[in-house]
PQR file of N, CA, C, O and H, with PARSE charges and radii, in Angstrom:
ATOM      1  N   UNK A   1      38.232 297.730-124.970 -0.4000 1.5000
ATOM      2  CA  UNK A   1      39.348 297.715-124.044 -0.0000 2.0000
ATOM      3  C   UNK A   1      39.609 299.137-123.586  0.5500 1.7000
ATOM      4  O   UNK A   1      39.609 300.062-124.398 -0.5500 1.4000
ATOM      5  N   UNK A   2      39.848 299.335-122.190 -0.4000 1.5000
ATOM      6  CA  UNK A   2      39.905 300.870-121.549 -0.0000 2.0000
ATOM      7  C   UNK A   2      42.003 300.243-121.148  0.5500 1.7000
ATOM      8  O   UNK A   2      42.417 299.185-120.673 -0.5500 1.4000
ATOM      9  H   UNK A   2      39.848 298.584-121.530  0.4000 1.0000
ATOM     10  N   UNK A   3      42.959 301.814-121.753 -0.4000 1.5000
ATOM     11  CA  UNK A   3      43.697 301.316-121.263 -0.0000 2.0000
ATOM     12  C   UNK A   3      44.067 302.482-119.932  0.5500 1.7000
ATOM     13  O   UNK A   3      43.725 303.663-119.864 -0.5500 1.4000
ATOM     14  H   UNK A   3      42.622 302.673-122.139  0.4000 1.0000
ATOM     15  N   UNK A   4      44.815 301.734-119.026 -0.4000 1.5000
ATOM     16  CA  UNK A   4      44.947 302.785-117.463 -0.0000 2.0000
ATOM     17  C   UNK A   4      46.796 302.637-117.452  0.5500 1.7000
ATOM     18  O   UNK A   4      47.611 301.742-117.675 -0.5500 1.4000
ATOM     19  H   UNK A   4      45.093 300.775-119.081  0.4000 1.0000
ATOM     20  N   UNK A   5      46.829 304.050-117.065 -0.4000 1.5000
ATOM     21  CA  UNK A   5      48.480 304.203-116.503 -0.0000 2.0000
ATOM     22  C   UNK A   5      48.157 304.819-115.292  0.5500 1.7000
ATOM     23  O   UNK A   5      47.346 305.689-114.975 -0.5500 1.4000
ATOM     24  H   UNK A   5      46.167 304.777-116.884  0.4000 1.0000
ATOM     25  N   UNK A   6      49.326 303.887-114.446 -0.4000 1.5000
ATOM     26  CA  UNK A   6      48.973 304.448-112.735 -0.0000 2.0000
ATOM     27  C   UNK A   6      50.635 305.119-113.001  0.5500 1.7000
ATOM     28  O   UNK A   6      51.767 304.724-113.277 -0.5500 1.4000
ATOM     29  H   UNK A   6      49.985 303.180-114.703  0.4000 1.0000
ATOM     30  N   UNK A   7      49.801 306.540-112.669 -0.4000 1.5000
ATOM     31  CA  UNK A   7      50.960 307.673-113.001 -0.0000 2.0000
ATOM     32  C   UNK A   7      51.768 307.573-111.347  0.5500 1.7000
ATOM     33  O   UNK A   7      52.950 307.906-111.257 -0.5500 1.4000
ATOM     34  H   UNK A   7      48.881 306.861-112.444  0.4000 1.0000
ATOM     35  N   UNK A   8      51.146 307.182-110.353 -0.4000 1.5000
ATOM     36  CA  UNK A   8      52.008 306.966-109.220 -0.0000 2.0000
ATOM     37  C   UNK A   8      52.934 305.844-109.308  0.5500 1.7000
ATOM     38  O   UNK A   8      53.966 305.948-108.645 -0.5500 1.4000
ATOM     39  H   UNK A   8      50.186 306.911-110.426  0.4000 1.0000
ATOM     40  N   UNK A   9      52.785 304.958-109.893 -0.4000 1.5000
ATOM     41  CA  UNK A   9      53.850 303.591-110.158 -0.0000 2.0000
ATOM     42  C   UNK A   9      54.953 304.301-111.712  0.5500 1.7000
ATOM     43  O   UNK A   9      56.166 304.099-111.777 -0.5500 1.4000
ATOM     44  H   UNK A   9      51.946 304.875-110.432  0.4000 1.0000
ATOM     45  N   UNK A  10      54.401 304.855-112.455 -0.4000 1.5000
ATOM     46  CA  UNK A  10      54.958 305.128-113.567 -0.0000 2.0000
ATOM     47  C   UNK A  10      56.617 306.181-113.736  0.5500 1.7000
ATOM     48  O   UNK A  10      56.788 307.378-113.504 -0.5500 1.4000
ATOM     49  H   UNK A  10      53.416 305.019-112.402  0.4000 1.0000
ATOM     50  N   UNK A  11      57.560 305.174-114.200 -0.4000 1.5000
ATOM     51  CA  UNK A  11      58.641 306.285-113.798 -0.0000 2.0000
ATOM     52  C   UNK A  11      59.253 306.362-115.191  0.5500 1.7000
ATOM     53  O   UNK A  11      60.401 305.961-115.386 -0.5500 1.4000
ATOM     54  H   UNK A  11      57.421 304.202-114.389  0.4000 1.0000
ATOM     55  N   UNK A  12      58.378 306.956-116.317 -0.4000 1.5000
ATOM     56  CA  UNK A  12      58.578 307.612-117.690 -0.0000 2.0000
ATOM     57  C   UNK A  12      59.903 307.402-118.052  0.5500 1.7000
ATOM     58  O   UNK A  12      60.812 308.204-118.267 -0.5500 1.4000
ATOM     59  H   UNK A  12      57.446 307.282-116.159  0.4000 1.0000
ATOM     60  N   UNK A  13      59.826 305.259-118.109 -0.4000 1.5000
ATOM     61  CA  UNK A  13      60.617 304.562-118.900 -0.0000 2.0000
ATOM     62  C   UNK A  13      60.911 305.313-120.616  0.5500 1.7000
ATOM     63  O   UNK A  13      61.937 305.663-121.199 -0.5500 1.4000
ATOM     64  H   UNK A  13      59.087 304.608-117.935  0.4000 1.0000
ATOM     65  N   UNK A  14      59.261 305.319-121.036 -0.4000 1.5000
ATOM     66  CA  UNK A  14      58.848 305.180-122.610 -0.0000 2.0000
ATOM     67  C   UNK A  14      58.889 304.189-123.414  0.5500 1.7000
ATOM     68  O   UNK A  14      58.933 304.302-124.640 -0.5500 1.4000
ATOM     69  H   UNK A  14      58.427 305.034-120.563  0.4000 1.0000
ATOM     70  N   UNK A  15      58.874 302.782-122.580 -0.4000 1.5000
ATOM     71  CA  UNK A  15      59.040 301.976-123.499 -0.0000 2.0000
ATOM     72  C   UNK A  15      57.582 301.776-123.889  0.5500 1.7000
ATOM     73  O   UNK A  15      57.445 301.123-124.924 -0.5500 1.4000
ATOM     74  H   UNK A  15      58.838 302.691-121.585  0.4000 1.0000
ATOM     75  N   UNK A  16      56.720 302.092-123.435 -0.4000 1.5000
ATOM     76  CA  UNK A  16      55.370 301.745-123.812 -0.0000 2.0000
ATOM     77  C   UNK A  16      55.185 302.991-125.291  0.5500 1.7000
ATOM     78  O   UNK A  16      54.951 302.445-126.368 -0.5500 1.4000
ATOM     79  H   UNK A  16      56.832 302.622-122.594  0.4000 1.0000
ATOM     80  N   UNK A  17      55.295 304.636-125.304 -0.4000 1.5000
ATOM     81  CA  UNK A  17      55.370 304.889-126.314 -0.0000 2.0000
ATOM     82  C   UNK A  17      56.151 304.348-127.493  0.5500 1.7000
ATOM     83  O   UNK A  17      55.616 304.545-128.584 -0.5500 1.4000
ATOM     84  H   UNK A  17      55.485 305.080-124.428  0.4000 1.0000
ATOM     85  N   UNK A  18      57.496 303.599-127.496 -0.4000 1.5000
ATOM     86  CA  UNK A  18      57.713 302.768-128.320 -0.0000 2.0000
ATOM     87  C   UNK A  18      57.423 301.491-128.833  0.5500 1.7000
ATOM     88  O   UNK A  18      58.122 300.912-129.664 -0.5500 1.4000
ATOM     89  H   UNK A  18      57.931 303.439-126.609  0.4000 1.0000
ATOM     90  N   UNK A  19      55.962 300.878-128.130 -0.4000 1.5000
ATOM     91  CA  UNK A  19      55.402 299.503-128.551 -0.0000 2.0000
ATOM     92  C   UNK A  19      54.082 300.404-129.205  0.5500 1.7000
ATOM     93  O   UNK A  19      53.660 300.245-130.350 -0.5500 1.4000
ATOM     94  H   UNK A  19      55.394 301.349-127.455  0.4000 1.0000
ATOM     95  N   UNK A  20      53.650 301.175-128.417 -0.4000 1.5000
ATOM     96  CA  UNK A  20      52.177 301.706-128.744 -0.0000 2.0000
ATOM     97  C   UNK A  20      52.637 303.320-129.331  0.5500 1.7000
ATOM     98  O   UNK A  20      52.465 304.257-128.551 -0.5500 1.4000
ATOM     99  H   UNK A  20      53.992 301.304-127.486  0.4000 1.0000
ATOM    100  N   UNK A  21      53.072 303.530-130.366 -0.4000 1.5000
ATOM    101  CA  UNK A  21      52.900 305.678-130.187 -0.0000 2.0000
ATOM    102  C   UNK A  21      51.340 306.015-130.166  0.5500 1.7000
ATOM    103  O   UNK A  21      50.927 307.071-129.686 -0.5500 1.4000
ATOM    104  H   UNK A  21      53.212 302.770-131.000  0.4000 1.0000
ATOM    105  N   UNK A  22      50.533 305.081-130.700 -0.4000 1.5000
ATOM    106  CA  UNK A  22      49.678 306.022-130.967 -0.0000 2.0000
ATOM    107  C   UNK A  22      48.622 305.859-129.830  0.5500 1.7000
ATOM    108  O   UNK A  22      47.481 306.237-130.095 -0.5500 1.4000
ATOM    109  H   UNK A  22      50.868 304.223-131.090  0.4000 1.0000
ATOM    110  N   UNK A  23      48.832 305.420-128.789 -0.4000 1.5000
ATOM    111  CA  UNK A  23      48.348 305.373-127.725 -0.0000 2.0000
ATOM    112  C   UNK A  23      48.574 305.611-126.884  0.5500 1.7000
ATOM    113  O   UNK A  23      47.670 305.790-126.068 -0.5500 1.4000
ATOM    114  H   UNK A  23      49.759 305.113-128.574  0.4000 1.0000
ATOM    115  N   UNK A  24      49.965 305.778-126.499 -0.4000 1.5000
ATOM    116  CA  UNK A  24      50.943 306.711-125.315 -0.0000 2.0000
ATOM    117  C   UNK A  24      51.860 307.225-125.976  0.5500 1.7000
ATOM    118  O   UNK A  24      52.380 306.758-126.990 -0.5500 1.4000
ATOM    119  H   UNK A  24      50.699 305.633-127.162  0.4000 1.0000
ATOM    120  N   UNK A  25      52.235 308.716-125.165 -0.4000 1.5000
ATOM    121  CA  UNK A  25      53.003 310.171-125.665 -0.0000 2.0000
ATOM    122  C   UNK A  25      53.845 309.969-124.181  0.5500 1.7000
ATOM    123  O   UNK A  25      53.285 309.818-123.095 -0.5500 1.4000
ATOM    124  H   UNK A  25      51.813 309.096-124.342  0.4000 1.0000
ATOM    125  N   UNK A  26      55.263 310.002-124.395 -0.4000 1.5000
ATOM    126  CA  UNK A  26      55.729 311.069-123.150 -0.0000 2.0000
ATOM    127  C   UNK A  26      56.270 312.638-123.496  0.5500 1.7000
ATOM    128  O   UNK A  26      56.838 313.108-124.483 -0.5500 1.4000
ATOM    129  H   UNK A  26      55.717 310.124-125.277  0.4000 1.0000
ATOM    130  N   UNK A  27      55.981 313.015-122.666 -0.4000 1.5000
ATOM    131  CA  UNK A  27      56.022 314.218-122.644 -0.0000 2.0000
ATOM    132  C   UNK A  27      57.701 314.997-122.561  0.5500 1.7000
ATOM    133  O   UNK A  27      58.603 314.419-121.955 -0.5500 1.4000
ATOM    134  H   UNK A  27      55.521 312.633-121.865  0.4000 1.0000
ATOM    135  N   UNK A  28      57.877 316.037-123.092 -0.4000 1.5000
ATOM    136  CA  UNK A  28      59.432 316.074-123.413 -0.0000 2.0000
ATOM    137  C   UNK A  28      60.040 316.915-122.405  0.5500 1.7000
ATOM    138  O   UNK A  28      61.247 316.859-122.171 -0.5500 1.4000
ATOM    139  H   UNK A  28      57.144 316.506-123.584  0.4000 1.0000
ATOM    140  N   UNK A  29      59.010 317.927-121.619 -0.4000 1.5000
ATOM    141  CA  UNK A  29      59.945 318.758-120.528 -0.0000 2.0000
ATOM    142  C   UNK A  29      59.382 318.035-118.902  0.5500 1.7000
ATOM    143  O   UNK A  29      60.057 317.841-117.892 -0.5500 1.4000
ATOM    144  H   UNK A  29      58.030 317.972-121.809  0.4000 1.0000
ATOM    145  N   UNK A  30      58.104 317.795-119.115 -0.4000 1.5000
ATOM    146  CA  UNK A  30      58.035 316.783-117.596 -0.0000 2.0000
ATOM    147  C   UNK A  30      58.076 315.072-117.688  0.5500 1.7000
ATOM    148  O   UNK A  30      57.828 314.493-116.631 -0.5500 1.4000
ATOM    149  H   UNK A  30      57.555 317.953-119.935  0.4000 1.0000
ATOM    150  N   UNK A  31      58.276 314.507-118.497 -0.4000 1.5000
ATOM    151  CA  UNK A  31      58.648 313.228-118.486 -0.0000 2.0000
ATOM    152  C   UNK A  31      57.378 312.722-117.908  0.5500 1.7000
ATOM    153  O   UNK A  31      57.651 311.881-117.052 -0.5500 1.4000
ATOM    154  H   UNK A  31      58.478 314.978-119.355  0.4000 1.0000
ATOM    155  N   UNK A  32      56.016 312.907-118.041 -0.4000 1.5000
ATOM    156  CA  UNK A  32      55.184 311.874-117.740 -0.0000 2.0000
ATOM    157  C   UNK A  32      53.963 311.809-118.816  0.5500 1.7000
ATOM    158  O   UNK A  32      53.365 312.655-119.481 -0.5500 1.4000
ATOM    159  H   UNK A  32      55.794 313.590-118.737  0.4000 1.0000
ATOM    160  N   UNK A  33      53.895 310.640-118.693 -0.4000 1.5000
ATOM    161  CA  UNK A  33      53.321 309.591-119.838 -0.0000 2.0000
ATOM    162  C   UNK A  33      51.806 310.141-120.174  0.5500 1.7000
ATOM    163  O   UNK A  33      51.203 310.795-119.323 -0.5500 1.4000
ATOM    164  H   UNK A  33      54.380 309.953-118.153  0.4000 1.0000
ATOM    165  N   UNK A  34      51.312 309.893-121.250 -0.4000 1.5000
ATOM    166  CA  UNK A  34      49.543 310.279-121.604 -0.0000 2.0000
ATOM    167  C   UNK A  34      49.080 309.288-122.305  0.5500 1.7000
ATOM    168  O   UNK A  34      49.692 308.843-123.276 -0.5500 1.4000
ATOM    169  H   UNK A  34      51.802 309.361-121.941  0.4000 1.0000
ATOM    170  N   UNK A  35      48.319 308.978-122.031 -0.4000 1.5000
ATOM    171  CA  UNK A  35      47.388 307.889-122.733 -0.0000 2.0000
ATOM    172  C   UNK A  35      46.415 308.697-123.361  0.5500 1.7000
ATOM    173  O   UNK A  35      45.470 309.312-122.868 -0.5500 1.4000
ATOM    174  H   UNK A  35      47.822 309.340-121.242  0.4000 1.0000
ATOM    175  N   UNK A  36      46.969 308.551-125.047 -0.4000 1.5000
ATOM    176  CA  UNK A  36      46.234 309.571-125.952 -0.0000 2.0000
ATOM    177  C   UNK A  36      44.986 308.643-126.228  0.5500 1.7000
ATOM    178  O   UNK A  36      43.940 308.834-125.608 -0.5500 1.4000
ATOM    179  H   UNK A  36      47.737 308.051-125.447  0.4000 1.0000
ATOM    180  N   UNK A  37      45.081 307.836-126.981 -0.4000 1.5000
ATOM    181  CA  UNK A  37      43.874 306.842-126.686 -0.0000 2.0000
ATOM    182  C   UNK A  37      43.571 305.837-125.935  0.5500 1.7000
ATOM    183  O   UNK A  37      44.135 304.749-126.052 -0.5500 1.4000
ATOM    184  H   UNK A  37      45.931 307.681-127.485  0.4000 1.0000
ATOM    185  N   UNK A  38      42.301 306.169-124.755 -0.4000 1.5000
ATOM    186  CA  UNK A  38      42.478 305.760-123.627 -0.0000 2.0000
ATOM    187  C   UNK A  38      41.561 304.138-123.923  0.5500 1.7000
ATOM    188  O   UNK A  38      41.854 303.084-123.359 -0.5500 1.4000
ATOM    189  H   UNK A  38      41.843 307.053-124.660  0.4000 1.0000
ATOM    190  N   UNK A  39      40.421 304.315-124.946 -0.4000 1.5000
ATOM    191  CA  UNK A  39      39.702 303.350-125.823 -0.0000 2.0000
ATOM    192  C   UNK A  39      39.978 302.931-126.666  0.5500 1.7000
ATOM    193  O   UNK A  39      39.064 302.991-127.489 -0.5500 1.4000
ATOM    194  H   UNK A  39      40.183 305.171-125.404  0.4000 1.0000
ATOM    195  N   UNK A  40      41.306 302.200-127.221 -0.4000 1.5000
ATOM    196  CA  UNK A  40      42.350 301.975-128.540 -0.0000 2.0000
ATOM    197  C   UNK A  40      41.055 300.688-129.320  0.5500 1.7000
ATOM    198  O   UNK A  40      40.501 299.718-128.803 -0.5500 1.4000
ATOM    199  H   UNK A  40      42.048 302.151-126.552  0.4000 1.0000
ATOM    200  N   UNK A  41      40.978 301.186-130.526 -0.4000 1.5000
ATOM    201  CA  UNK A  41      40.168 300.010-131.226 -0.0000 2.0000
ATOM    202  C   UNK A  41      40.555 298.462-131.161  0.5500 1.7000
ATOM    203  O   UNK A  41      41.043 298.305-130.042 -0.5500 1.4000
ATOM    204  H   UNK A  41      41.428 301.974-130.946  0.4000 1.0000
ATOM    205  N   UNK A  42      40.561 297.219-131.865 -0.4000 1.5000
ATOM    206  CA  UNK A  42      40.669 296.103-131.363 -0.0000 2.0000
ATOM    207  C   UNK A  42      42.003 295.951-132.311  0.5500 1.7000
ATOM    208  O   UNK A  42      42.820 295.044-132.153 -0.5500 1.4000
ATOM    209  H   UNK A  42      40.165 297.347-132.774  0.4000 1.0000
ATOM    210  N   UNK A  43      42.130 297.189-133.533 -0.4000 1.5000
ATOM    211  CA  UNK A  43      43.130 296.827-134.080 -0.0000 2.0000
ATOM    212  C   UNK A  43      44.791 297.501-133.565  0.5500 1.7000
ATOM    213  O   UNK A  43      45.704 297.973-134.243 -0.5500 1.4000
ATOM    214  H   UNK A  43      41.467 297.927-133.661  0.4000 1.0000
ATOM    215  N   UNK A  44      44.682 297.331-132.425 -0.4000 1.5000
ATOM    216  CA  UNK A  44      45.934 298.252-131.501 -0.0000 2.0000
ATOM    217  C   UNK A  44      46.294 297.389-130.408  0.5500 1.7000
ATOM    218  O   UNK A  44      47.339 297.615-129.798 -0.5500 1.4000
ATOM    219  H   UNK A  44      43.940 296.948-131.874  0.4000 1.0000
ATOM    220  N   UNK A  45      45.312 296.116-129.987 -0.4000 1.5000
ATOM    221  CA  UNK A  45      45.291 295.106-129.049 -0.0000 2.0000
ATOM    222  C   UNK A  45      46.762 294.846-128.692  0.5500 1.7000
ATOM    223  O   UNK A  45      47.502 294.932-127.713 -0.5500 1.4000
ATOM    224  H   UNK A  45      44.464 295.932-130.482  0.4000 1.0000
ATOM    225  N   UNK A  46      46.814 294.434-130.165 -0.4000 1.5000
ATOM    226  CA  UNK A  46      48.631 293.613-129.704 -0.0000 2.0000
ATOM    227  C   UNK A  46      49.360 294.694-129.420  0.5500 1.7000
ATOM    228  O   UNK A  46      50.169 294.175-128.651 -0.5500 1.4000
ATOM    229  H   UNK A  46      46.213 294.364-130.961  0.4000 1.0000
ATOM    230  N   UNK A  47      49.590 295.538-129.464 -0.4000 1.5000
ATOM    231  CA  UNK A  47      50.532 296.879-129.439 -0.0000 2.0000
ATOM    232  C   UNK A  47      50.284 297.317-128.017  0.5500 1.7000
ATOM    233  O   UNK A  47      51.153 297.646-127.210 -0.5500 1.4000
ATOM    234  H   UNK A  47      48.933 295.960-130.089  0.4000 1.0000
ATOM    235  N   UNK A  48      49.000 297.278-127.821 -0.4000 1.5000
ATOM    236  CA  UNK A  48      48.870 297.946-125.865 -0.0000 2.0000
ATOM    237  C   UNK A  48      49.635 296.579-124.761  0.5500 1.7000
ATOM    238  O   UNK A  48      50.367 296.630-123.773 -0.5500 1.4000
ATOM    239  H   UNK A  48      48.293 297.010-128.476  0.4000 1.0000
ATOM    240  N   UNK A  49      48.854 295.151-125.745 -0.4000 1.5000
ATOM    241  CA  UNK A  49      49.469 294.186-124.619 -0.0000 2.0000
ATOM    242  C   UNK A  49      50.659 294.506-124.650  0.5500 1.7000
ATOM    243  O   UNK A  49      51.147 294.723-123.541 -0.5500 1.4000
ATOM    244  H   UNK A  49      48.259 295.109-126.548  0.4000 1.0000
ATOM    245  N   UNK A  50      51.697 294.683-126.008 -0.4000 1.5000
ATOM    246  CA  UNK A  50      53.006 294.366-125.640 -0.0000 2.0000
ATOM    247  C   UNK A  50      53.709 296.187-125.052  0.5500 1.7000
ATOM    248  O   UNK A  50      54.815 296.208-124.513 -0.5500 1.4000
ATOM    249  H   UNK A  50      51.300 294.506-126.908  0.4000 1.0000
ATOM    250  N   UNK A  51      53.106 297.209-125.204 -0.4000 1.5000
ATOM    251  CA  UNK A  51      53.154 297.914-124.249 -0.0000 2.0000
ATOM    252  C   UNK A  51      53.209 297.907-122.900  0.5500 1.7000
ATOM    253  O   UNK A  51      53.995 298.679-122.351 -0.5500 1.4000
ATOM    254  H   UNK A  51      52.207 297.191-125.642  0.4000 1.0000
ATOM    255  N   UNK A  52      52.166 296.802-121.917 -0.4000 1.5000
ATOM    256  CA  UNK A  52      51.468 296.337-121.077 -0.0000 2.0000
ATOM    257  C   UNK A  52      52.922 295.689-120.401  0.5500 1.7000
ATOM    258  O   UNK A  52      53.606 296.026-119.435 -0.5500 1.4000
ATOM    259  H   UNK A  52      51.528 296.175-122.363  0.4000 1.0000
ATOM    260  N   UNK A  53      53.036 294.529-121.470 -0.4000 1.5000
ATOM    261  CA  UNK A  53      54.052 293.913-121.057 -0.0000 2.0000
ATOM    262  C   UNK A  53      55.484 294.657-121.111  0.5500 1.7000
ATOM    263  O   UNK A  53      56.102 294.227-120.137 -0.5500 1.4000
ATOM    264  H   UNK A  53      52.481 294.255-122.255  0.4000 1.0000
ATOM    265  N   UNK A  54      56.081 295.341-121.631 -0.4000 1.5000
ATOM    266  CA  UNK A  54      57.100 295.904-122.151 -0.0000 2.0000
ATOM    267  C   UNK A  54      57.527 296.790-120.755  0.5500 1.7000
ATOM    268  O   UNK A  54      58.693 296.809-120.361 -0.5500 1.4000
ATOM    269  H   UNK A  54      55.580 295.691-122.423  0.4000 1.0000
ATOM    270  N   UNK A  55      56.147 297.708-119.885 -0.4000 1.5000
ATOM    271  CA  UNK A  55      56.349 298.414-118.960 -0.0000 2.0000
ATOM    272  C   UNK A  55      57.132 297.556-117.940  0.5500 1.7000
ATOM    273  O   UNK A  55      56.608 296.477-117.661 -0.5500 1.4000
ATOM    274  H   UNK A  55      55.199 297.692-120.205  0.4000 1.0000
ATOM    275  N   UNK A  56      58.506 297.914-117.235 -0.4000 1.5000
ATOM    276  CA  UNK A  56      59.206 297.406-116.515 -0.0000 2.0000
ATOM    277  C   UNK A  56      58.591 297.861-115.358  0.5500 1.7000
ATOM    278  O   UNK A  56      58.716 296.855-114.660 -0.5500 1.4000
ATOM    279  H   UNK A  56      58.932 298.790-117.462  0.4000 1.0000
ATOM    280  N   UNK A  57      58.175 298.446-114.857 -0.4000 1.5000
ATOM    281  CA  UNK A  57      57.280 298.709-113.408 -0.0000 2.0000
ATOM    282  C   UNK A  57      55.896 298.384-113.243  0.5500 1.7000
ATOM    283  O   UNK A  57      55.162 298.613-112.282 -0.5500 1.4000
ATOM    284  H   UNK A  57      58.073 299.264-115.424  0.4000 1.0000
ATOM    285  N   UNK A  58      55.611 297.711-114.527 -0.4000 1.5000
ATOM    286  CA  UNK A  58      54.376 297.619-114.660 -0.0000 2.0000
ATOM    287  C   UNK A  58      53.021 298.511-113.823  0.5500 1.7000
ATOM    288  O   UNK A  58      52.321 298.278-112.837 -0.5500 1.4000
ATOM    289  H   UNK A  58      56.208 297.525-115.308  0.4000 1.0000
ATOM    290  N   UNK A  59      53.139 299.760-114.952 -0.4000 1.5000
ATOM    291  CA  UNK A  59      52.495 300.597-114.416 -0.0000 2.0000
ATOM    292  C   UNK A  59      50.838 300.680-115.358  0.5500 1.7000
ATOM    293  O   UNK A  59      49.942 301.479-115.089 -0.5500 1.4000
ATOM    294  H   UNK A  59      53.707 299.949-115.752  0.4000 1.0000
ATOM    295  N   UNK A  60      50.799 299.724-116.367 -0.4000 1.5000
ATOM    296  CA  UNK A  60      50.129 300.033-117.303 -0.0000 2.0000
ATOM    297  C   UNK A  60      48.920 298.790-117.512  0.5500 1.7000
ATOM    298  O   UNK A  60      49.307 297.662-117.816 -0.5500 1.4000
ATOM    299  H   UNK A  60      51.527 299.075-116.585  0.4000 1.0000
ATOM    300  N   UNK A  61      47.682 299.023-117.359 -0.4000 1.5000
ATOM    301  CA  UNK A  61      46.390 298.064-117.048 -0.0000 2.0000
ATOM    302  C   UNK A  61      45.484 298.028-118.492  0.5500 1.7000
ATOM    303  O   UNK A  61      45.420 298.960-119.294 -0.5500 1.4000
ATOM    304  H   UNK A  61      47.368 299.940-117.112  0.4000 1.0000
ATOM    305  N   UNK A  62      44.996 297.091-118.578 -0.4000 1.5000
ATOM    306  CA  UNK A  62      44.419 297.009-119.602 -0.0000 2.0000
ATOM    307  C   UNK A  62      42.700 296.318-118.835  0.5500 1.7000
ATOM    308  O   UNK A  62      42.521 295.336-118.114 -0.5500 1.4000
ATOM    309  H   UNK A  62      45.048 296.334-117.927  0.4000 1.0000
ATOM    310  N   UNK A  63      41.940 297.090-119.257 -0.4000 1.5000
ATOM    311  CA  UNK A  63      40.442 296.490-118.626 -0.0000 2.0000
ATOM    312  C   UNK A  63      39.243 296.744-120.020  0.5500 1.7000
ATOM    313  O   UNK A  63      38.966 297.521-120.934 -0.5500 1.4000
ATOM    314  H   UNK A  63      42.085 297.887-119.843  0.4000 1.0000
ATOM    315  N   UNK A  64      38.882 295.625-119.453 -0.4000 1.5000
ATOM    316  CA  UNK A  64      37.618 294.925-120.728 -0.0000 2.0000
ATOM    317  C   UNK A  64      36.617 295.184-120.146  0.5500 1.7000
ATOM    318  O   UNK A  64      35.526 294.892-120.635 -0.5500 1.4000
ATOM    319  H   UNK A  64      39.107 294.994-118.710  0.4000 1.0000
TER
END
């Protein structure tokens, strides 16, 4: 699984660092998001979907 943040849709909610930390960081003086692991193993699945889902602008893609 490759995960994608479209930093043009993205308006550094953070709710995705709070479903996933160890896969998204926001950042503390510019407020935009990093996808630290952009290839999360299979054991992080549920945590990116509900990241995925959790994003209210849905800025956040998940591709197989």
């Amino acid at each position: 699984m490759r995960v994608i943040v479209d930093l043009d849709v993205c308006q550094a909610h953070g709710d995705c660092v709070v479903a996933a930390p160890e896969v998204f960081d926001l950042g503390e003086e510019d407020d935009v998001v990093t996808v630290l692991n952009p290839e999360p193993g299979e054991e992080l699945r549920a945590m990116v979907e509900r990241a995925a889902l959790d994003c209210p602008v849905t800025a956040i893609r998940i591709e197989e």
